[in-house]
C-alpha positions as CSV (number, residue, x, y, z in Angstrom):
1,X,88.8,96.7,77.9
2,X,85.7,95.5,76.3
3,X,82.5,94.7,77.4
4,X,79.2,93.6,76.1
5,X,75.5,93.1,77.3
6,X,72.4,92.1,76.3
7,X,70.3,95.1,74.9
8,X,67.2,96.2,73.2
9,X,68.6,99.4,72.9
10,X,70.7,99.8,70.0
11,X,72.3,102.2,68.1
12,X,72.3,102.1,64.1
13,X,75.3,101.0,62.6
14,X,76.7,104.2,61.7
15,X,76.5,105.9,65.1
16,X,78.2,105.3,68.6
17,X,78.8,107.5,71.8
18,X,81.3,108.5,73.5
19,X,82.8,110.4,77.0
20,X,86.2,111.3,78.3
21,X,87.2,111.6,81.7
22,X,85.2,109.3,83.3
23,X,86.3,109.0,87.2
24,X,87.2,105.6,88.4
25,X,89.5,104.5,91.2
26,X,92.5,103.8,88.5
27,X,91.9,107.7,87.2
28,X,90.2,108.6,84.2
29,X,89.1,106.3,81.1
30,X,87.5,106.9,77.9
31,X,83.9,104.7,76.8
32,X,82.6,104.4,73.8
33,X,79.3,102.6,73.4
34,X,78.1,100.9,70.2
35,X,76.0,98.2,69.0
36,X,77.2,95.0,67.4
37,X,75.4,94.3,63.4
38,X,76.0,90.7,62.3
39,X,75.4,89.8,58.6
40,X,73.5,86.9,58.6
41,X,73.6,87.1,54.7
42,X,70.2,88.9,54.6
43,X,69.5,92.0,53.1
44,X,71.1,94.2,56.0
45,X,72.6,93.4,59.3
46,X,70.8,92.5,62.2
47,X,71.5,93.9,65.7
48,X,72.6,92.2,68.6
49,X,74.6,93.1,71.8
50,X,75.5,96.5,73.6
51,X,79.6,96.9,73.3
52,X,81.3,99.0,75.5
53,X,84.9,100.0,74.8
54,X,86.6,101.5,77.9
55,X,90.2,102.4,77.8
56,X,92.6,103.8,80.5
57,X,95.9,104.3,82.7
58,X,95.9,101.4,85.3
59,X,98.7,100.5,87.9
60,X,97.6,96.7,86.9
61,X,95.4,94.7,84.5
62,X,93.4,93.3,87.6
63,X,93.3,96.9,88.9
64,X,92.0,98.1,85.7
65,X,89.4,95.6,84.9
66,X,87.5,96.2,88.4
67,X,87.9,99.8,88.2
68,X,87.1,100.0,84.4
69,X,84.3,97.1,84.8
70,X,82.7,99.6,87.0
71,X,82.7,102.4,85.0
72,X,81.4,100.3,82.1
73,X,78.4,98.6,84.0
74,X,77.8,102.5,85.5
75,X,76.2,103.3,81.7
76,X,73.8,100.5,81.0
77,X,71.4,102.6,83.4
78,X,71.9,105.3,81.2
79,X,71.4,103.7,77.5
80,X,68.2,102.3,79.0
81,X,66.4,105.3,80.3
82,X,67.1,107.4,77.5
83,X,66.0,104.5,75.1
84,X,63.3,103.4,78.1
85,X,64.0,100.1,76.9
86,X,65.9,97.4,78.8
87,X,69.8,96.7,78.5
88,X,71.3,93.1,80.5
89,X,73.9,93.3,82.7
90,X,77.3,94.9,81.5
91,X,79.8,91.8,81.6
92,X,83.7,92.1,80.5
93,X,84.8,90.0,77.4
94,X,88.5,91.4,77.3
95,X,90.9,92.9,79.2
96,X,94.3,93.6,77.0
97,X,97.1,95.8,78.3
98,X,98.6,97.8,75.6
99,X,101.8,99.5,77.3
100,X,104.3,100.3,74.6
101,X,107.4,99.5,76.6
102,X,107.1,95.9,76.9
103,X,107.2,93.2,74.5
104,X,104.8,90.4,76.5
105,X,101.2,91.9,76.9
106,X,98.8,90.4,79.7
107,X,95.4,90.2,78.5
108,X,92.5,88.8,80.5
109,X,89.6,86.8,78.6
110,X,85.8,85.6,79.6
111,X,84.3,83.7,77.0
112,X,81.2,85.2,76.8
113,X,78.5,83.3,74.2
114,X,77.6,85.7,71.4
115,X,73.9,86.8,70.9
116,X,72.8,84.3,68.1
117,X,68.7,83.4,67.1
118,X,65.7,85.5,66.1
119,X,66.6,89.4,66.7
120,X,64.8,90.6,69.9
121,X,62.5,93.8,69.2
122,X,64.2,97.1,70.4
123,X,64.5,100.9,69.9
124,X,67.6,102.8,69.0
125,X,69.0,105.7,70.9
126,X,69.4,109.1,70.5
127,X,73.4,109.9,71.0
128,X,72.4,113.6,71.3
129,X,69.8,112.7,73.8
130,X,71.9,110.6,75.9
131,X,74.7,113.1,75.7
132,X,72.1,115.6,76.9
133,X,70.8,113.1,79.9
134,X,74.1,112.2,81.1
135,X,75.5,116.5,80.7
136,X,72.2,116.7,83.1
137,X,72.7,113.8,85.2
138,X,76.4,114.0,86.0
139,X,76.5,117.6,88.0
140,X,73.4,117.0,89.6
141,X,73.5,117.5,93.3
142,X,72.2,114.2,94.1
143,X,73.9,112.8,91.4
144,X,74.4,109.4,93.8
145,X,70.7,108.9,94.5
146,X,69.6,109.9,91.3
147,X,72.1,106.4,89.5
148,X,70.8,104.7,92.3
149,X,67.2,105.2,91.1
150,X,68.2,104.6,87.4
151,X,70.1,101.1,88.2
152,X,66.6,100.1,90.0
153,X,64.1,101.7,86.7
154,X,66.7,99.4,84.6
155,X,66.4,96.7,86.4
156,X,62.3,97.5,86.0
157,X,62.3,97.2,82.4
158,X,64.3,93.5,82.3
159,X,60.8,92.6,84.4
160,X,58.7,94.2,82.4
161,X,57.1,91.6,80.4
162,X,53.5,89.6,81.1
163,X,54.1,87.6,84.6
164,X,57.3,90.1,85.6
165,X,55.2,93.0,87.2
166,X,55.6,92.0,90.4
167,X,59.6,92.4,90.3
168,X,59.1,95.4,88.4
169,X,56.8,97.4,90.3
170,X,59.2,96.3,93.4
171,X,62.1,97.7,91.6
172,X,60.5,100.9,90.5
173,X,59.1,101.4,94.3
174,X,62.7,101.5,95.4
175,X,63.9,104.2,92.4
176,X,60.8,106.0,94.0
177,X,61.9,106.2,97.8
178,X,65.5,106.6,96.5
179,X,63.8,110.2,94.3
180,X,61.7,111.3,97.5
181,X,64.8,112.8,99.3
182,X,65.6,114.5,96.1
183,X,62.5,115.7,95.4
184,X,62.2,117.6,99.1
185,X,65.6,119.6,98.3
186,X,63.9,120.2,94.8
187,X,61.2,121.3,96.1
188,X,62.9,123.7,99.0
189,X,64.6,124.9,96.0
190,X,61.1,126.2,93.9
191,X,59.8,127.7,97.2
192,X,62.9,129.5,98.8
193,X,62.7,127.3,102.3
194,X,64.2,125.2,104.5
195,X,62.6,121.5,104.8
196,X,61.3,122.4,108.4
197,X,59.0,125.0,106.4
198,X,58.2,122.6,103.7
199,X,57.4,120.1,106.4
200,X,55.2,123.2,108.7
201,X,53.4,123.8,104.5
202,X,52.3,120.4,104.3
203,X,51.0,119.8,108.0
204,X,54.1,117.9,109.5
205,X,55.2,119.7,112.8
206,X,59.3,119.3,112.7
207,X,59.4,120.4,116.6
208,X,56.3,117.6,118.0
209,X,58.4,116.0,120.5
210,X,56.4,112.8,119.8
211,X,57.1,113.0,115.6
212,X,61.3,113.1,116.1
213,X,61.3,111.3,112.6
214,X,59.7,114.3,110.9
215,X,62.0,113.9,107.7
216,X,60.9,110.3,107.5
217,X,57.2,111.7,106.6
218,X,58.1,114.5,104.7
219,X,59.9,111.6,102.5
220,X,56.8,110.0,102.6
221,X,54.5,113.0,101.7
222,X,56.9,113.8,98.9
223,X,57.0,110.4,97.4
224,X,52.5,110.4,97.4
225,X,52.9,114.6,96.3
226,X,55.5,114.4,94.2
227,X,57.1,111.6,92.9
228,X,53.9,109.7,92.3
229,X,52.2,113.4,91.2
230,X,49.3,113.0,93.7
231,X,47.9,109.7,92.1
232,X,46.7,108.4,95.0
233,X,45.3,104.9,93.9
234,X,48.4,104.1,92.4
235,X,51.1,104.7,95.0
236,X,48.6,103.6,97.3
237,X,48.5,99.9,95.1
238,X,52.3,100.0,94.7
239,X,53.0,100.7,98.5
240,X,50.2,98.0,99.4
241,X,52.4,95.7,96.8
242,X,56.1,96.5,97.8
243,X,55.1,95.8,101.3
244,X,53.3,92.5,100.2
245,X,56.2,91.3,98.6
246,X,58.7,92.5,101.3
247,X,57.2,91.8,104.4
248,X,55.6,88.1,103.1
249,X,52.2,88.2,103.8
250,X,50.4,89.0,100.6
251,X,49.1,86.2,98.5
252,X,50.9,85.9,95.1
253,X,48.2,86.2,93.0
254,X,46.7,89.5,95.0
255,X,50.6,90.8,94.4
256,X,50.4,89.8,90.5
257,X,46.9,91.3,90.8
258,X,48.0,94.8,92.2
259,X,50.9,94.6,90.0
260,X,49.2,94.8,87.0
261,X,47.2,97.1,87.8
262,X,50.1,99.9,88.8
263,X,53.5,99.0,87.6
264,X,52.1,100.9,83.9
265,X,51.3,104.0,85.6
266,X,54.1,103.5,88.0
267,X,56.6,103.7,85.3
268,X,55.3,107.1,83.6
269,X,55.4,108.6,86.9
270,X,58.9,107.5,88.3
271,X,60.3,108.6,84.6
272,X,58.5,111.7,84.9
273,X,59.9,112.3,88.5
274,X,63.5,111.3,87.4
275,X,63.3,113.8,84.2
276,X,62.1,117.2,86.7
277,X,64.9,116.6,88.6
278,X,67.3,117.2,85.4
279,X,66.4,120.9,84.8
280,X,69.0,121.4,82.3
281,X,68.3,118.0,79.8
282,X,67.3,119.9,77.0
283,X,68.8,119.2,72.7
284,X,65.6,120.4,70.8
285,X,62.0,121.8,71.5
286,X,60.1,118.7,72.9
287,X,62.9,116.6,73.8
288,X,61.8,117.3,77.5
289,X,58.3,115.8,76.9
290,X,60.1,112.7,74.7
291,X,62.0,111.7,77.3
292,X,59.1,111.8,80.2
293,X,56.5,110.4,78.1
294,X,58.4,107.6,76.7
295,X,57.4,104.3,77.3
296,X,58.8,101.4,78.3
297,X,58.9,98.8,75.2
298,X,58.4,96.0,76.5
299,X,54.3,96.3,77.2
300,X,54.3,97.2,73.7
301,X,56.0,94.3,72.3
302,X,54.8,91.7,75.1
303,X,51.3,92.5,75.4
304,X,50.4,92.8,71.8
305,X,47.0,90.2,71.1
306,X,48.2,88.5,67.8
307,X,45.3,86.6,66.0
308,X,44.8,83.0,67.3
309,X,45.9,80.2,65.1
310,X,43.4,78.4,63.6
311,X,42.4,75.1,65.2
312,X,45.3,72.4,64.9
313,X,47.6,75.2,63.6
314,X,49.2,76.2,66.9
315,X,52.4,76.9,67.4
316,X,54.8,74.3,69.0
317,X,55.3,74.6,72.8
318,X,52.1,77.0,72.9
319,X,50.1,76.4,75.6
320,X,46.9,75.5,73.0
321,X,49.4,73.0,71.5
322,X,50.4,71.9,74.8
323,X,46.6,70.9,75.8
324,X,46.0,69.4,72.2
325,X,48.7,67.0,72.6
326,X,48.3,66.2,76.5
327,X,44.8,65.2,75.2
328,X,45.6,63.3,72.7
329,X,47.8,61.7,74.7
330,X,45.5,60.5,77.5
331,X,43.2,59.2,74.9
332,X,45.1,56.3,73.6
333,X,44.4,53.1,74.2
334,X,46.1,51.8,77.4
335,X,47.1,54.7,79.4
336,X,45.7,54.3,82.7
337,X,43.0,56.8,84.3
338,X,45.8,57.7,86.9
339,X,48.3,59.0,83.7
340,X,45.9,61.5,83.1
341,X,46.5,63.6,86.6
342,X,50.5,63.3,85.3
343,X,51.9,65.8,82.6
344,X,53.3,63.8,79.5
């Protein structure tokens, strides 16, 4: 089966990745993840989408491409953290049953539009890196939460361009409460104790009568403690926003506002929190630091203050452009005053 998704990760032409024995409902399949180089008759290919091939033993084709679709769209997460730049959703182009002992084959098609246009900025990844990430990830205790919390800091990074903060800082405050239960069994394991005597450390009485949810605040103490690292003002500006945007009654621009001012930080410390929880990611000296320090690309790309253009010189469709030609319009000669509250 194959698979493809929009990605700013990529890997360079010569390199792709692969596992064995990746559990699914059908049994176990094999994916290999590369990136698709188109010659556009310039000087060297240009990147475009994330392929996945995933093969396998199925009972069925329509058996195989839920159970291998799911073990395909299981490793965007992956590619992204370890790149920290964002990858689309995984969607299945092919399906093709190969058994050798019959002579008509089903095969099961999408037609899925290929990536065409300007190439979209990216960073490449690290095959050793991500084969360290997921050799750390995949015996992990709290292996579930911890995919969980990566599916949420991917979805992040799609909203993580100027005027998508909001969504991302909502996305990366659920990857946070999803780490906070890990981070109390984490941090049992550094002191040697149960959570009622983490819980009795940190003021939290486990036997008031009138506190019965006692875990419920040590999750909340280690999400401030730990997760967020004690940074206060932000986790105080992300809570204030996740609940704004839940519950309803924030104003959007005080959301977009509070947004701005956290989701940056928000992301260093939710990837920092993710990496202390995989105690055995290491491929080289400072591949630990790479991989918590990394930032997202986006901001980089997105946020960048090119020069203006000169006067008259603007690009088409910029909003400088826009006002020059809505102008002009409501100048001319027989457009009535009214025209000029209406957009051309």
């Amino acid at each position: 089966m194959v698979a493809k998704a929009p990605s700013a990760a990529r890997f360079l032409p010569e390199l792709d990745w692969s596992i064995d024995m990746v559990p699914t409902s059908e049994g176990p399949a094999r994916v290999t993840i590369r990136s698709k180089w188109e010659d556009t008759g310039l000087d060297h290919p240009v990147p475009r989408e994330l392929w996945l091939d995933i093969r396998g033993s199925a009972s069925s084709l329509d058996n195989a491409v839920a159970a291998f679709g799911d073990a395909a769209r299981l490793f965007g997460p992956f590619v992204a953290f370890v790149a920290n730049a964002e990858v689309g959703t995984v969607r299945i182009n092919l399906a093709y049953d190969n058994s050798p002992d019959v002579e008509e084959h089903e095969y099961l098609q999408f037609f899925l539009a290929d990536e065409t246009g300007p190439v979209r900025p990216g960073r490449k990844v690290d095959p050793a890196l991500l084969t360290a990430f997921v050799g750390s990830l995949t015996p992990h205790r709290d292996w579930e939460r911890l995919i969980r919390a990566l599916g949420h800091y991917e979805l992040a990074l799609r909203w993580w361009f100027l005027g998508g903060e909001v969504l991302a800082l909502a996305h990366l405050y659920i990857a946070a409460e999803t780490l906070s239960r890990c981070h109390v069994r984490h941090e049992c394991e550094v002191r040697d104790c149960t959570a009622e005597d983490l819980a009795r450390s940190v003021d939290i009485d486990p036997d008031d009568p009138d506190r019965p949810r006692w875990r419920e605040v040590l999750d909340g103490w280690a999400r401030s403690e730990l997760v967020f690292a004690g940074d206060a003002k932000t986790h105080q500006m992300a809570t204030q926003a996740s609940n704004g945007l839940e519950h309803g009654y924030m104003a959007a621009g005080e959301l977009r506002s509070r947004a701005r001012a956290a989701t940056a930080s928000t992301f260093r410390l939710v990837r920092s929190a993710i990496v202390r929880l995989l105690h055995g990611l290491t491929v080289s000296d400072g591949t630990r630091n790479y991989t918590a320090e990394s930032r997202p690309r986006t901001p980089v790309q997105e946020r960048s203050s090119p020069q203006p253009a000169p006067p008259g010189h603007e690009p088409p469709g910029s909003t400088t452009d826009a006002a020059r030609r809505y102008q002009a319009w409501i100048s001319k000669p027989g457009v009535p005053a009214t025209a000029a509250m209406i957009p051309p």
